[in-house]
Backbone and ligand atoms as CSV (ligand in chain L), in Angstrom:
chain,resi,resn,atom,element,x,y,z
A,1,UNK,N,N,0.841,-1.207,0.000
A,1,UNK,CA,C,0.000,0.000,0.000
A,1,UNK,C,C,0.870,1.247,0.000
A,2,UNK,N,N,0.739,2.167,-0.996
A,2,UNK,CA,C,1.334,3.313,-0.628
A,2,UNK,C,C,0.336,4.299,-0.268
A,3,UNK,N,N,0.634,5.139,0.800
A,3,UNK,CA,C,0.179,6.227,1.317
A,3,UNK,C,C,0.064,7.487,0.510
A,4,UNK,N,N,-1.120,7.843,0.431
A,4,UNK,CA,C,-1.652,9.026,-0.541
A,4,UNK,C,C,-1.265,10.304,-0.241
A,5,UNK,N,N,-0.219,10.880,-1.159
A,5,UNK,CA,C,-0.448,12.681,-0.783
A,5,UNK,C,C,-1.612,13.106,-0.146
A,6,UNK,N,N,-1.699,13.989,0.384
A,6,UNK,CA,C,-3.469,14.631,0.626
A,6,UNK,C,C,-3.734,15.876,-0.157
A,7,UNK,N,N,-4.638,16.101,-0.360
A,7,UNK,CA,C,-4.875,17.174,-1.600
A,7,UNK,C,C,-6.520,17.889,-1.177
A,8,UNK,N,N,-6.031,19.276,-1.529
A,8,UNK,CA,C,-7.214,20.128,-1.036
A,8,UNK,C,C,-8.176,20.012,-2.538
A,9,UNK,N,N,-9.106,19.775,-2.137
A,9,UNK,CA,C,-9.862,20.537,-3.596
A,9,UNK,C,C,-10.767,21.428,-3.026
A,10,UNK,N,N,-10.579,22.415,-4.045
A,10,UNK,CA,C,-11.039,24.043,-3.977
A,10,UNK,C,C,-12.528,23.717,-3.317
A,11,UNK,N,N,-12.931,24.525,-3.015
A,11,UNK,CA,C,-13.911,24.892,-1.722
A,11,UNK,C,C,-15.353,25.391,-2.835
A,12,UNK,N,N,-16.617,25.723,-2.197
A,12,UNK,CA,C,-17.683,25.575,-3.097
A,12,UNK,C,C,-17.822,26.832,-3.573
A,13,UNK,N,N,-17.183,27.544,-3.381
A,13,UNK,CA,C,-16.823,28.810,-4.273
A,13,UNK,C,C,-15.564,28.992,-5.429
A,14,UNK,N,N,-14.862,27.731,-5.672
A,14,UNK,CA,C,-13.760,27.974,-6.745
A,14,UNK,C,C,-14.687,27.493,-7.709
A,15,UNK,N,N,-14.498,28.124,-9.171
A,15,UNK,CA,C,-14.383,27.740,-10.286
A,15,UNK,C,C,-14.962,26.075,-10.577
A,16,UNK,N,N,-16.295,25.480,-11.140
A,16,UNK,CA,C,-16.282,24.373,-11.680
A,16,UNK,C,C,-15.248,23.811,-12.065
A,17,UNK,N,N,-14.532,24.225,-13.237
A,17,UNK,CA,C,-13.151,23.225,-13.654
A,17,UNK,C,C,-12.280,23.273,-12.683
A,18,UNK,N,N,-12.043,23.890,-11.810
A,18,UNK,CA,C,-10.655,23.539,-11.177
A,18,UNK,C,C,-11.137,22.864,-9.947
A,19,UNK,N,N,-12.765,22.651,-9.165
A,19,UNK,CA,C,-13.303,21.455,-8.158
A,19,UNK,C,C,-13.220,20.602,-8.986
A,20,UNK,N,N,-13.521,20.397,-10.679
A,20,UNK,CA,C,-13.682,18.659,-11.082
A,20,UNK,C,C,-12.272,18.375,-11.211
A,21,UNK,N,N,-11.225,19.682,-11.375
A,21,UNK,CA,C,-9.984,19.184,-11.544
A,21,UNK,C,C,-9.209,18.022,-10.033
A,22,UNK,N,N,-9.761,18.806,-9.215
A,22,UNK,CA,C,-9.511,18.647,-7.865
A,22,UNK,C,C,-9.888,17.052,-7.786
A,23,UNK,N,N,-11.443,16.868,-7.813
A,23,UNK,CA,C,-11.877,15.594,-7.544
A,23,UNK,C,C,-10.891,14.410,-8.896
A,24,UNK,N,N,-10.643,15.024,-9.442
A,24,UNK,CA,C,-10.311,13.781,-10.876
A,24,UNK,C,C,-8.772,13.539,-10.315
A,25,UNK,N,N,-7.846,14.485,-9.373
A,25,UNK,CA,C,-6.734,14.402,-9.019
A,25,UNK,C,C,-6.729,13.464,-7.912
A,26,UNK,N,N,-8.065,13.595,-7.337
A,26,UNK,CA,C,-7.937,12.775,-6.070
A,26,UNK,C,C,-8.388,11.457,-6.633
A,27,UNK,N,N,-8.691,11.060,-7.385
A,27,UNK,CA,C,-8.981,9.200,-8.034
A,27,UNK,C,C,-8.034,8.776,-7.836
A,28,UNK,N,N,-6.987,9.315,-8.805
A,28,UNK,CA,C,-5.701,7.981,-8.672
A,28,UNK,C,C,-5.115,7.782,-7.316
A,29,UNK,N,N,-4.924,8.528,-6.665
A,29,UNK,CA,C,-4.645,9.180,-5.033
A,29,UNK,C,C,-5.223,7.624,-4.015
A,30,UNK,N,N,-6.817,7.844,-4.303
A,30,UNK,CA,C,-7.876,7.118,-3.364
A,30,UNK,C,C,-7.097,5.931,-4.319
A,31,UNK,N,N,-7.020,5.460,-5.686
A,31,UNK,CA,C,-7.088,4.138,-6.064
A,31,UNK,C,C,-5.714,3.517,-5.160
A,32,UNK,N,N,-4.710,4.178,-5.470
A,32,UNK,CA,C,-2.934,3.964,-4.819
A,32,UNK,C,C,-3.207,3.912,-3.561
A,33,UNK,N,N,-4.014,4.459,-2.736
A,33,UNK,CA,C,-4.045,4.250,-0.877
A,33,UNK,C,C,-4.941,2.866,-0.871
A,34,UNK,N,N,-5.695,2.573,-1.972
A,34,UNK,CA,C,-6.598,1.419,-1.636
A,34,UNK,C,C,-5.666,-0.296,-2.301
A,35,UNK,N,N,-4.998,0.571,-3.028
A,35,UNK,CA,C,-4.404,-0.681,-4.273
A,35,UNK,C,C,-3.835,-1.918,-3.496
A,36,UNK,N,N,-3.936,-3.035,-3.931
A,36,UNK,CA,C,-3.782,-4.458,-3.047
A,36,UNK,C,C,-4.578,-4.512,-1.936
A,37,UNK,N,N,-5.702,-3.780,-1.528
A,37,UNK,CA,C,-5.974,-4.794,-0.761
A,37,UNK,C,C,-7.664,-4.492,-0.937
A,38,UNK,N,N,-7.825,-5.281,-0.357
A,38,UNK,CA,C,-9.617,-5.494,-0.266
A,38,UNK,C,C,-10.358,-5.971,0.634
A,39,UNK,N,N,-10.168,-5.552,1.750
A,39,UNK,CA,C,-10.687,-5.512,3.209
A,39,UNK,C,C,-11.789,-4.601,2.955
A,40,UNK,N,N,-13.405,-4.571,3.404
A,40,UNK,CA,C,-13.916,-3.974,3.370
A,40,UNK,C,C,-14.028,-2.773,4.203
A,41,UNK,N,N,-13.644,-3.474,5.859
A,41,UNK,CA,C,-13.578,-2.049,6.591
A,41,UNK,C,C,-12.381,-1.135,6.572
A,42,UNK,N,N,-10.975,-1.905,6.481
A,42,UNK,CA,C,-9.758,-0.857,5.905
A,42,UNK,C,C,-9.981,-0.181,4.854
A,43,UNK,N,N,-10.666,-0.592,3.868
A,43,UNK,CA,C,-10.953,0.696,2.884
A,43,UNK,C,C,-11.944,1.592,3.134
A,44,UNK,N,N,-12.608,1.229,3.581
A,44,UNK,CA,C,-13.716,2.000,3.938
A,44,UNK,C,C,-13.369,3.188,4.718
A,45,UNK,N,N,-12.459,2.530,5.727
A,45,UNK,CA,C,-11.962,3.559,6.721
A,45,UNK,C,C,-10.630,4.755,5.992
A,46,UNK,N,N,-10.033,3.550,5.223
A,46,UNK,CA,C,-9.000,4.416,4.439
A,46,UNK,C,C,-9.601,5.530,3.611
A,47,UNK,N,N,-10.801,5.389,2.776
A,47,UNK,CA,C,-11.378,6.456,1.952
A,47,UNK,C,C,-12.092,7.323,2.654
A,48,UNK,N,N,-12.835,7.062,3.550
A,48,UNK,CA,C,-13.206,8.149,4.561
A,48,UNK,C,C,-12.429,9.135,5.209
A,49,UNK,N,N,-11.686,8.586,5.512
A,49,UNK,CA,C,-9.989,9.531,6.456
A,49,UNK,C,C,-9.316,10.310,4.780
A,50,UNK,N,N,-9.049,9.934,3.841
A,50,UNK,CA,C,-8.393,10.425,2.546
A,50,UNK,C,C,-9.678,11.223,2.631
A,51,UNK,N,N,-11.106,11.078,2.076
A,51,UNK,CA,C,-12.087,12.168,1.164
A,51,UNK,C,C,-12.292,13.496,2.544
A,52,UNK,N,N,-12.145,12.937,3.827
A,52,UNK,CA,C,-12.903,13.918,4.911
A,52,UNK,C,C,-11.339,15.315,5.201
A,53,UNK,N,N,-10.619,14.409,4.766
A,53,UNK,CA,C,-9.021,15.108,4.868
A,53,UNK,C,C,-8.819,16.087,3.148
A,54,UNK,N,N,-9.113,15.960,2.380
A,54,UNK,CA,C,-9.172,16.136,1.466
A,54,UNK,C,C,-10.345,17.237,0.644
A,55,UNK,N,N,-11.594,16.751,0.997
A,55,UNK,CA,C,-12.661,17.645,0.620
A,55,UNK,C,C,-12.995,18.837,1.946
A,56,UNK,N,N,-12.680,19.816,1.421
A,56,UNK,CA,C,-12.974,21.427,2.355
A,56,UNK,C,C,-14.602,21.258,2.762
A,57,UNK,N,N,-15.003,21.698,3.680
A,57,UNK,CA,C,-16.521,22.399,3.648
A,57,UNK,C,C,-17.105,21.244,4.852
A,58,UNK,N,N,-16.712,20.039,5.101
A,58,UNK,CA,C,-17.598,18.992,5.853
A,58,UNK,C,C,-17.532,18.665,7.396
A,59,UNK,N,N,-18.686,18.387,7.802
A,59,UNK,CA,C,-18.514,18.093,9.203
A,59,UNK,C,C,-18.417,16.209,9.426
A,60,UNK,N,N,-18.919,15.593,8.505
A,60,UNK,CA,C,-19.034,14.694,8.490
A,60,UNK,C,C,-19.147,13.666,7.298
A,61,UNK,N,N,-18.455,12.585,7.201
A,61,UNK,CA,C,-18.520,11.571,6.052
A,61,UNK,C,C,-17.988,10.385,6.319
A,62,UNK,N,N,-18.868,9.465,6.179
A,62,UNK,CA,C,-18.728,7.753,5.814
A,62,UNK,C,C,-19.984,7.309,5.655
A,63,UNK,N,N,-19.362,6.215,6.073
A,63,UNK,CA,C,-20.260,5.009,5.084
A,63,UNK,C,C,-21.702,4.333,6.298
A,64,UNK,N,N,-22.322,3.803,5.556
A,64,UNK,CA,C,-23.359,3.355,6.233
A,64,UNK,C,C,-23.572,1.865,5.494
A,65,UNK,N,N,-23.387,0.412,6.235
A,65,UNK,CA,C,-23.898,-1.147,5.093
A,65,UNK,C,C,-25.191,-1.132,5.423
A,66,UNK,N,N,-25.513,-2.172,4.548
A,66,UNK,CA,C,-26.822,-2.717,4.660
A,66,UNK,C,C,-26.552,-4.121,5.322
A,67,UNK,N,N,-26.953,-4.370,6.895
A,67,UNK,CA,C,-26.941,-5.453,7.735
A,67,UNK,C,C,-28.050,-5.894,8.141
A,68,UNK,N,N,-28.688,-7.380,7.444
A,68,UNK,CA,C,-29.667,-7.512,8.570
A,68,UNK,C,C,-30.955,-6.385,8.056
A,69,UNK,N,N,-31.352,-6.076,6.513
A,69,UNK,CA,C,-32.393,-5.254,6.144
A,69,UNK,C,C,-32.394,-3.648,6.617
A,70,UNK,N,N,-31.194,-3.310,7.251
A,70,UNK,CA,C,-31.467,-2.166,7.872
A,70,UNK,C,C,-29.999,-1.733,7.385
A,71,UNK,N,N,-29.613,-0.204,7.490
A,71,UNK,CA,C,-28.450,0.579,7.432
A,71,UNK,C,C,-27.534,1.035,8.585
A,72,UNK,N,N,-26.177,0.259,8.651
A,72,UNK,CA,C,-25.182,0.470,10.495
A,72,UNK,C,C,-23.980,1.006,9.881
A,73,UNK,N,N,-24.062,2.241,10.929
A,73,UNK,CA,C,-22.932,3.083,10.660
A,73,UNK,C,C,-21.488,2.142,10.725
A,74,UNK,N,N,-20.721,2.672,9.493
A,74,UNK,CA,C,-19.289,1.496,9.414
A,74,UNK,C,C,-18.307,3.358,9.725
A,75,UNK,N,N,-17.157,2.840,9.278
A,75,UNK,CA,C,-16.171,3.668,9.276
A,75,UNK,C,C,-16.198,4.704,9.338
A,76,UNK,N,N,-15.958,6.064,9.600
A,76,UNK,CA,C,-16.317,7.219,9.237
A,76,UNK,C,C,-15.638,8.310,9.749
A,77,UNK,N,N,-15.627,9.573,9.459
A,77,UNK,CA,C,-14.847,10.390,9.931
A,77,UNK,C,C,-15.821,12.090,10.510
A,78,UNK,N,N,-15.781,12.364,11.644
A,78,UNK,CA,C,-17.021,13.582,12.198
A,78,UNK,C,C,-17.317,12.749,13.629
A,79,UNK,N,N,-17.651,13.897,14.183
A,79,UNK,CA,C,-18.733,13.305,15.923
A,79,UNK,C,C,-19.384,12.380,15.334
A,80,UNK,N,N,-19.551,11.229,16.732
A,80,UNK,CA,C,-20.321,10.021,16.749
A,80,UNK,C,C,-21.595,10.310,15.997
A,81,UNK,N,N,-22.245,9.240,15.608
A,81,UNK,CA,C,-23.536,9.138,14.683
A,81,UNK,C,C,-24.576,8.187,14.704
A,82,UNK,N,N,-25.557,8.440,14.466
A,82,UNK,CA,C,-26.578,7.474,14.685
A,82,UNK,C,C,-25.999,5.971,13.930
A,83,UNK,N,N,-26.448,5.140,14.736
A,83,UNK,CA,C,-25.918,3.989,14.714
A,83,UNK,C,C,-26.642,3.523,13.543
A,84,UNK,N,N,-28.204,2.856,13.276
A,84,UNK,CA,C,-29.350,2.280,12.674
A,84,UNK,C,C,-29.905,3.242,11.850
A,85,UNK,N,N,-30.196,2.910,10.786
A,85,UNK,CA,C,-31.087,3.940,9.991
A,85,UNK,C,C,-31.755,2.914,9.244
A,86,UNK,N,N,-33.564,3.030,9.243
A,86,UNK,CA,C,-34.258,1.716,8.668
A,86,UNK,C,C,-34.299,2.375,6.885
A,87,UNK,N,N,-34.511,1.582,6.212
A,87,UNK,CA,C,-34.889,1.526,4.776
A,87,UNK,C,C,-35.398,2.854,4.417
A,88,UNK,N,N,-35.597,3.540,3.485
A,88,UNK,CA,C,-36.688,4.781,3.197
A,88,UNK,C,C,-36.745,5.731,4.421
A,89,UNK,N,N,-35.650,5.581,5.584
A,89,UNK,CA,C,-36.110,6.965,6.660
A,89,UNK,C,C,-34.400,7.501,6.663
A,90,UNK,N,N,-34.638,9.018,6.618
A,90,UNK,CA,C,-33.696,10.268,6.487
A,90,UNK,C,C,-33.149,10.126,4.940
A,91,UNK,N,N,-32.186,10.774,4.693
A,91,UNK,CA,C,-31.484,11.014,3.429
A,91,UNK,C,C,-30.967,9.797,3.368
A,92,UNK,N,N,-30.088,8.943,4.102
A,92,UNK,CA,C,-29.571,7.992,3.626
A,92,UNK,C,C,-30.293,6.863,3.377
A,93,UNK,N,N,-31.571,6.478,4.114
A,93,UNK,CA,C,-32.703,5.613,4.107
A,93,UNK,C,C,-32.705,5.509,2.892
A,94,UNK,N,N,-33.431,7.162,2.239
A,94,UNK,CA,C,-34.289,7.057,0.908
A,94,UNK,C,C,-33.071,7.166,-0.219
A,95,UNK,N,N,-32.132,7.250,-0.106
A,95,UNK,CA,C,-30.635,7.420,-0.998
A,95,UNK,C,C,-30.848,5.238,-1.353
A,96,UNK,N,N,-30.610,4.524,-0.215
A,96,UNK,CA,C,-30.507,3.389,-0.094
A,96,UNK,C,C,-31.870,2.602,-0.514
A,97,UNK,N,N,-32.724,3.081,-0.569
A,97,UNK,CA,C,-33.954,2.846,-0.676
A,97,UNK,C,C,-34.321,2.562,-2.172
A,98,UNK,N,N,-33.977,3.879,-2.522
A,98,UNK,CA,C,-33.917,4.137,-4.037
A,98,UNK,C,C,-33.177,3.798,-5.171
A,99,UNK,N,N,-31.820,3.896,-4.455
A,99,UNK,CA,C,-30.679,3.845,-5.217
A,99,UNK,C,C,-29.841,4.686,-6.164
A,100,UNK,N,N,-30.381,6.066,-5.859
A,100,UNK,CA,C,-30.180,7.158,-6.281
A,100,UNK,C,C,-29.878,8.303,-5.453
A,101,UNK,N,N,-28.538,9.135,-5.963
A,101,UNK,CA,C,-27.962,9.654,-5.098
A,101,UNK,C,C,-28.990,10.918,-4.740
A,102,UNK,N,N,-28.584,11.411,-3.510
A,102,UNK,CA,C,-29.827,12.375,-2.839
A,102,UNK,C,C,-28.298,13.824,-2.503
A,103,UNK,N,N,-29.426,14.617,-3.236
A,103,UNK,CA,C,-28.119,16.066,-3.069
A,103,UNK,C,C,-29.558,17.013,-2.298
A,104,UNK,N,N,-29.193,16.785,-0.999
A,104,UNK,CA,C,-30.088,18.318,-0.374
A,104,UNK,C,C,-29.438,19.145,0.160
A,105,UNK,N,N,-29.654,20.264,-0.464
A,105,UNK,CA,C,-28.842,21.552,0.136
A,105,UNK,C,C,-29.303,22.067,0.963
A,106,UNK,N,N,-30.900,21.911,1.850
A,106,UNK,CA,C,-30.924,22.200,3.204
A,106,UNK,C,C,-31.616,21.064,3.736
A,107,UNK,N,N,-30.866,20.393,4.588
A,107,UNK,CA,C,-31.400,19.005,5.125
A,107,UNK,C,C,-32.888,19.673,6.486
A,108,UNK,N,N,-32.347,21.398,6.815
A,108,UNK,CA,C,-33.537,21.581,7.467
A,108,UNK,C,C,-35.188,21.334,6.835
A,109,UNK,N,N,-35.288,21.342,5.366
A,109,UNK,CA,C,-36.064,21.508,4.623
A,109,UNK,C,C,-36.526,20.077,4.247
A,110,UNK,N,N,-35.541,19.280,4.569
A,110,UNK,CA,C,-36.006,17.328,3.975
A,110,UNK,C,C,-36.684,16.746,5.171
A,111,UNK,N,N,-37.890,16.558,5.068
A,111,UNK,CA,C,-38.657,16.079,5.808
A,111,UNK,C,C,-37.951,14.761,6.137
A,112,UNK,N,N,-37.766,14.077,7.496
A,112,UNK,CA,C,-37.545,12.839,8.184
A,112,UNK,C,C,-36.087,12.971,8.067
A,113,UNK,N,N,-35.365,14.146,7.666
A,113,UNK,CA,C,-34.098,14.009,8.125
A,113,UNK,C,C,-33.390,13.756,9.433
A,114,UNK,N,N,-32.682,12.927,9.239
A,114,UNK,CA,C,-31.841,12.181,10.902
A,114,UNK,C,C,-30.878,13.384,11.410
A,115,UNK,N,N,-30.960,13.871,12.113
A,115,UNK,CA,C,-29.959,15.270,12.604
A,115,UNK,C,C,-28.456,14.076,13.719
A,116,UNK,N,N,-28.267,13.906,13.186
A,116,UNK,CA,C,-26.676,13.327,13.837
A,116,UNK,C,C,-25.684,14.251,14.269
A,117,UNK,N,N,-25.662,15.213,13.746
A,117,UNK,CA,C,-24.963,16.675,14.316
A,117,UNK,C,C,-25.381,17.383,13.900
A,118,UNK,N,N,-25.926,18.592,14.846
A,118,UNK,CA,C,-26.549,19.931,14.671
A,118,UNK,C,C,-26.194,20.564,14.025
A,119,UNK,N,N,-24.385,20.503,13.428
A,119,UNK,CA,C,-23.698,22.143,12.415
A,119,UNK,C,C,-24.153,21.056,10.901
A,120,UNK,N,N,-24.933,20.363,10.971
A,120,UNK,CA,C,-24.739,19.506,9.219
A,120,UNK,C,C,-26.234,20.928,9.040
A,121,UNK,N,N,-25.861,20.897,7.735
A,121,UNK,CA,C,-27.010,21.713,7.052
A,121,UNK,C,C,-27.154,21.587,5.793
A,122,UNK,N,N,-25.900,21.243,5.116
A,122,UNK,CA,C,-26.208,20.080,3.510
A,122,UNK,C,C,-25.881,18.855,3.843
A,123,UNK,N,N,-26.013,17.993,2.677
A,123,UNK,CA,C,-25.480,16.574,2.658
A,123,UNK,C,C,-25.838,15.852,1.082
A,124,UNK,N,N,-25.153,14.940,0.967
A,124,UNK,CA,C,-25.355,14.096,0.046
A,124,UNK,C,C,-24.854,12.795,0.276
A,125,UNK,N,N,-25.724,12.053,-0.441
A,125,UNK,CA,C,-25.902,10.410,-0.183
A,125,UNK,C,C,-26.130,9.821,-1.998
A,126,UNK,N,N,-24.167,8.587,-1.569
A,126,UNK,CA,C,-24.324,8.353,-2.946
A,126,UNK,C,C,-24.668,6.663,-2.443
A,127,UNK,N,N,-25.374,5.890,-3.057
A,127,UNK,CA,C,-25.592,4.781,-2.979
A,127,UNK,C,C,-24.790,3.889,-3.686
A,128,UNK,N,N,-24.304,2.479,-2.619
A,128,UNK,CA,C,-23.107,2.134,-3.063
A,128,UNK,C,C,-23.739,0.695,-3.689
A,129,UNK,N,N,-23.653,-0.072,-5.036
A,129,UNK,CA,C,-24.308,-0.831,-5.943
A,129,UNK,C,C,-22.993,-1.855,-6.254
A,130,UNK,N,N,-23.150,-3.112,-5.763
A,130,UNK,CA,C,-21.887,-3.963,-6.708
A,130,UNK,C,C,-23.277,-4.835,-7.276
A,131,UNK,N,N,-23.160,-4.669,-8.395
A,131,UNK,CA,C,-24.016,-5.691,-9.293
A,131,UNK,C,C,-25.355,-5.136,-9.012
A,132,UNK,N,N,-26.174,-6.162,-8.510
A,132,UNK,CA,C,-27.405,-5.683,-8.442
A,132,UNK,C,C,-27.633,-5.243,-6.678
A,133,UNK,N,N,-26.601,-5.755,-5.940
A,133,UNK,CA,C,-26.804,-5.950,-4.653
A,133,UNK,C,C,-26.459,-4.542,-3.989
A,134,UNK,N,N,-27.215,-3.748,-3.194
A,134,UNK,CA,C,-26.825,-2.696,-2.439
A,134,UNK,C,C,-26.317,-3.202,-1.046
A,135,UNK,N,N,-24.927,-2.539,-1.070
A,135,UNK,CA,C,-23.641,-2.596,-0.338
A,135,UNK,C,C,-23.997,-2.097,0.643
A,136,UNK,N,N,-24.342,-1.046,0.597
A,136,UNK,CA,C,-24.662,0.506,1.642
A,136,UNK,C,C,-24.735,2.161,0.937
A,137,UNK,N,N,-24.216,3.344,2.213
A,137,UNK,CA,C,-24.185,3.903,0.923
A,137,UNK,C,C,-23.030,5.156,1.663
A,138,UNK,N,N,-22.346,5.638,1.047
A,138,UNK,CA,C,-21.585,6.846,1.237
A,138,UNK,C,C,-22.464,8.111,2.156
A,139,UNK,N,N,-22.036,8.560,3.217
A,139,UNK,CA,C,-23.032,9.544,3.484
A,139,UNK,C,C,-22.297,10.859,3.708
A,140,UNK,N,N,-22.558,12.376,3.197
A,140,UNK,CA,C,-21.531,13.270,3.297
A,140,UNK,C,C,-22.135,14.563,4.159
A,141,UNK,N,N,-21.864,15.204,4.962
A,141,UNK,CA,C,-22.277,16.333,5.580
A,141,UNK,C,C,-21.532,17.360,5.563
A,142,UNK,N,N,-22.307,18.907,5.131
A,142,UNK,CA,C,-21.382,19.861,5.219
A,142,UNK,C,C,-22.184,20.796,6.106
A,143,UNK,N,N,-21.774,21.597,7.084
A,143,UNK,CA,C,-22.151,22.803,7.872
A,143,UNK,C,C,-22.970,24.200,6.998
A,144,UNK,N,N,-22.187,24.258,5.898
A,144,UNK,CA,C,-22.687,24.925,4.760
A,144,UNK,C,C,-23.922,24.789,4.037
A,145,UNK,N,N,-24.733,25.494,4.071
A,145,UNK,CA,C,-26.152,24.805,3.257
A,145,UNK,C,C,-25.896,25.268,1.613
A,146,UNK,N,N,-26.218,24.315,0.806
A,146,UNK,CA,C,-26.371,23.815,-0.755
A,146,UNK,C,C,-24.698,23.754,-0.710
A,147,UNK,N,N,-24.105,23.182,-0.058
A,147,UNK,CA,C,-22.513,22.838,-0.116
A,147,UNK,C,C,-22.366,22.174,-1.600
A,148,UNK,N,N,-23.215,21.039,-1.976
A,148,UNK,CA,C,-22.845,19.880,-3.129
A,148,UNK,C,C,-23.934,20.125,-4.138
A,149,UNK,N,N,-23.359,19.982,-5.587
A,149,UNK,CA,C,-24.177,20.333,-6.533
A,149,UNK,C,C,-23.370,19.071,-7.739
A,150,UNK,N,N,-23.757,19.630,-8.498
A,150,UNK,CA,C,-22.864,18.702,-9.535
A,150,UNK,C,C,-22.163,17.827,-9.989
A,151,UNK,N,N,-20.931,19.140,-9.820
A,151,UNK,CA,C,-19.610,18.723,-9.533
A,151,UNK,C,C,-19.009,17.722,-8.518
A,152,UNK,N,N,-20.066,18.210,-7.374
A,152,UNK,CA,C,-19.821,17.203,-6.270
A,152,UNK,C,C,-20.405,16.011,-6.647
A,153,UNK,N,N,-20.977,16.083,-6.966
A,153,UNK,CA,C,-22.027,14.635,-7.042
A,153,UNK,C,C,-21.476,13.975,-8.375
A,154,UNK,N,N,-21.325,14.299,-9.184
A,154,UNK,CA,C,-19.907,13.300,-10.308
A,154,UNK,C,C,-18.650,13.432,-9.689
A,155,UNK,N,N,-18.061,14.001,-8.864
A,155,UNK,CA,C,-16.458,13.488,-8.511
A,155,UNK,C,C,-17.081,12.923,-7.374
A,156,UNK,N,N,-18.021,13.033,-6.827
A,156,UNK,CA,C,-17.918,11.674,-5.647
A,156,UNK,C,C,-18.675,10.441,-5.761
A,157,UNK,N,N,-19.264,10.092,-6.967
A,157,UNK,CA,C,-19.544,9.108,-7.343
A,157,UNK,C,C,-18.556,8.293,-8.195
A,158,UNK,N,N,-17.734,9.230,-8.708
A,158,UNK,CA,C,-16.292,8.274,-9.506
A,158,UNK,C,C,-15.442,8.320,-8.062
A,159,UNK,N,N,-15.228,8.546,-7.215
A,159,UNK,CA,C,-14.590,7.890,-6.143
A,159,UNK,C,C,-15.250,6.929,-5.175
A,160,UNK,N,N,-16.617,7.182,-5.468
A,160,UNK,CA,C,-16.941,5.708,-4.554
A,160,UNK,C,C,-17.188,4.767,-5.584
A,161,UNK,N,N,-17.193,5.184,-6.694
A,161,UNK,CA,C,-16.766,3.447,-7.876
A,161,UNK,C,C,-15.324,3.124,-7.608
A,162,UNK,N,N,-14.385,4.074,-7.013
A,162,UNK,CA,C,-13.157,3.633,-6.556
A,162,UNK,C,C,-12.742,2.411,-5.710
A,163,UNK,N,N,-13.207,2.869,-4.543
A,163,UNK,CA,C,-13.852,2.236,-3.282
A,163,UNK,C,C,-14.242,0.638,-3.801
A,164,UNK,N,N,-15.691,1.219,-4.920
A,164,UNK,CA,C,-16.363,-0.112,-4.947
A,164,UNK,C,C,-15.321,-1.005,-5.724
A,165,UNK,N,N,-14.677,-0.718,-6.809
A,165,UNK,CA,C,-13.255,-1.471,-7.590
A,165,UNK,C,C,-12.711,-2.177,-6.628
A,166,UNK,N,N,-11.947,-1.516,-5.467
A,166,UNK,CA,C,-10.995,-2.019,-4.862
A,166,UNK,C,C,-11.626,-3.133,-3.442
A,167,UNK,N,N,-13.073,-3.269,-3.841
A,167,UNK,CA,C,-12.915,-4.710,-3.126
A,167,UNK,C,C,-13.404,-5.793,-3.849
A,168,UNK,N,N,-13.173,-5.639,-5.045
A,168,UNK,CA,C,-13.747,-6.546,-5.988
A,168,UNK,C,C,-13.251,-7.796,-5.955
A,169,UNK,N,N,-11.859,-8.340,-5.332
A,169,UNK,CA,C,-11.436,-9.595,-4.935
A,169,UNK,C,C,-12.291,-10.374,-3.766
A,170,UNK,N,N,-13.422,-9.546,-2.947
A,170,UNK,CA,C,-13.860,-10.065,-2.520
A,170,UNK,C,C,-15.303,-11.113,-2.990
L,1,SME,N1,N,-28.481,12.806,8.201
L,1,SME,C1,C,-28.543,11.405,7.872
L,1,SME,C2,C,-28.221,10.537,9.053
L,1,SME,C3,C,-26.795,10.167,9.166
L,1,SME,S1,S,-25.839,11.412,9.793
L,1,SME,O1,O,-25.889,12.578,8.911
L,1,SME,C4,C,-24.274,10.894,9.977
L,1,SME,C5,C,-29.915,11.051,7.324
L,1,SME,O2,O,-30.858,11.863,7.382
L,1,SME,O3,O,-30.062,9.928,6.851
């Protein structure tokens, strides 16, 4: 395993091209910190600690599996967090539910949102898919309200296909 530079990408006020530049710099980065191995919770934990170190603006980010019909907080990086989240309830529920990533820029405004820390005020939830089977799903919090738009939401879905690559030996 080699250990990843860490790398800022520009904040939600730089320039579109130079955040997708940012996120497309950090792929090979996340692939090289993950490369050889395929432990689900070392990577998990490894890409959480790289994206939360890396992406400006957040109070909180990791992952959430699907155990047992329901969603349990795995790895992650921010204050402690709700442990259980059932099917279809808060952002990550209906992210997991659906299977489609959920970009709310004021989580005060998303009805049945789970408040896990009081400074979150955006978030996005990318749902994590190997084959047909849902894994779990990425969950991201920023203090900032409408923090993630786009840009965010295509560079952090080509890094959690990163993620999902590198446990494919399993
Ligand atoms: N806000 C999430 C719950 C998880 S915490 O943000 C870590 C939700 O509504 O699903």
């Amino acid at each position: 395993m080699t250990v990843a530079q860490q790398l800022w990408i520009p904040g939600m006020h730089a320039a579109a091209a130079e955040r997708r530049a940012g996120y497309a710099a950090l792929r090979p980065m996340l692939a090289s910190l993950l490369a050889g191995e395929h432990d689900l919770i070392a990577n998990a934990a490894n890409t959480a600690a790289l994206l939360f170190a890396s992406v400006p603006e957040l109070n909180w980010l990791g992952f959430y599996f699907l155990k047992g019909g329901e969603l349990v907080v795995g790895p992650f990086q921010g204050k402690p967090a709700c442990v259980r989240i059932a099917l279809g309830k808060g952002v990550c529920g209906t992210a997991a539910a659906t299977r489609a990533t959920m970009v709310v820029p004021d989580v005060h405004a998303f009805a049945g949102h789970i408040a896990c820390d009081a400074a979150s005020r955006s978030e996005i939830v990318i749902p994590l898919l190997r084959g047909d089977a849902l894994l779990g799903v990425l969950d991201i919090d920023s203090p900032l309200p409408a923090r993630f738009d786009e840009v965010d939401r295509a560079g952090l879905e080509e890094l959690a296909r990163v993620f999902l690559c590198s446990l494919e030996a399993n």
